[in-house]
N, C-alpha and C positions, 0 to 999 in steps of 0.2 A: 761553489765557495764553501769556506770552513762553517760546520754548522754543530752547533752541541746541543744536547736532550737530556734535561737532565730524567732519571724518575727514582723512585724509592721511600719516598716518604711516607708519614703518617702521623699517626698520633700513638702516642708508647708512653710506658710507665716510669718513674724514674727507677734506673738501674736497668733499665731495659734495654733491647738493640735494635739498630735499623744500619742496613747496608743502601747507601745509596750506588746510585747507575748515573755514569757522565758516556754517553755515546758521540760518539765522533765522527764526520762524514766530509767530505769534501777535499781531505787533503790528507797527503801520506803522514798517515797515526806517528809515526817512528820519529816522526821532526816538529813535535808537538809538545812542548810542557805544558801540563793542566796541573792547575789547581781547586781547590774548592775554599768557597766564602761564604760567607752567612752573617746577613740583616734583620735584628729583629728591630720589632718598631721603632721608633725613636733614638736607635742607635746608631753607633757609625759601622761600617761596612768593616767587618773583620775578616783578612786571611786563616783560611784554616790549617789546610795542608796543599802540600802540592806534589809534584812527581817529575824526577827528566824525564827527557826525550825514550829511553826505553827503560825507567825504572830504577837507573843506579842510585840515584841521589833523593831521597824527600827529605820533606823537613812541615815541624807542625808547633802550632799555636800554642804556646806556653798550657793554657786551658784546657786543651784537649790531649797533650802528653799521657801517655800506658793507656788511656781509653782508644782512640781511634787510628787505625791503620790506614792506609793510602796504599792503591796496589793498582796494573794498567795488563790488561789481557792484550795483547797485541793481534793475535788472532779474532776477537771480536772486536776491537777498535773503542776498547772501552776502560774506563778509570773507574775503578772503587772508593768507596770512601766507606769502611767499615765502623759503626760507632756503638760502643760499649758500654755498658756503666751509665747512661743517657742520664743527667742533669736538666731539672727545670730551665736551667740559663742557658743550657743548649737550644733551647726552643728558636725559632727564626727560618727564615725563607733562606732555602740553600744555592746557591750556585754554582756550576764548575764555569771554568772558562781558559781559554787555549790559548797561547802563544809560539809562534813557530822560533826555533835556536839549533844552532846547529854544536853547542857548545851541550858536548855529554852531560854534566854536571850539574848544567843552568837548573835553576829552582826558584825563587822568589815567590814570598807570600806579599807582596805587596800588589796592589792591580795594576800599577804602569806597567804597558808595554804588552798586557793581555787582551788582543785584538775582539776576538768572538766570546760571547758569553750564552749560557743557556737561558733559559726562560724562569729557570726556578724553582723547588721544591721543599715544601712547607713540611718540617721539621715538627711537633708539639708534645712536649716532654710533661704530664702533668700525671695529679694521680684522679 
């Protein structure tokens, strides 16, 4: 079955970078939209970005616009989440998670309809 991982994280300075890693296993990568979210304490679960099925279409969180990229190696079977310019408010537990669509396009940063999820990777933006 669909399984994700996320890894990449740490602890960084503001204005700093961290590329996260969403690996993917169980099911053909090509018919998979992921996206990435992130909870920090006491907050509600925010869509970050996300990616179609091979890459044509992302779309990203108002808040993280010219900072972070979204990009899917099909050959490794893996999603990026590239993040730049790292903000305090960025701090939070990250997750990707996968949806299968057979519609090129599909993208949503909302979580309905995103079956599997990773386990999560802690983000902490301070100086």
């Amino acid at each position: 079955q669909l399984q994700l991982v996320e890894s990449g994280g740490g602890v960084v300075q503001p204005g700093g970078s961290l590329r996260l890693s969403c690996a993917a296993s169980g099911f053909s990568f090509d018919y998979l939209v992921i996206a990435w979210f992130r909870q920090a304490p006491g907050k509600e679960r925010e869509g970050v970005s996300c990616i179609s099925r091979r890459g044509g279409n992302t779309n990203y969180a108002d808040s993280v616009k010219g900072r972070f990229t979204i990009s899917r190696d099909s050959a490794k079977n893996t999603v990026y989440l590239q993040m730049n310019s790292l903000k305090p408010e960025d701090t939070a537990v990250y997750y990707c998670a996968a949806r299968i669509n057979f519609n090129e396009a599909a993208c949503a940063l909302s979580s309905s309809g995103y079956v599997t999820w990773g386990q999560g990777t802690q983000v902490s933006v301070s100086s």
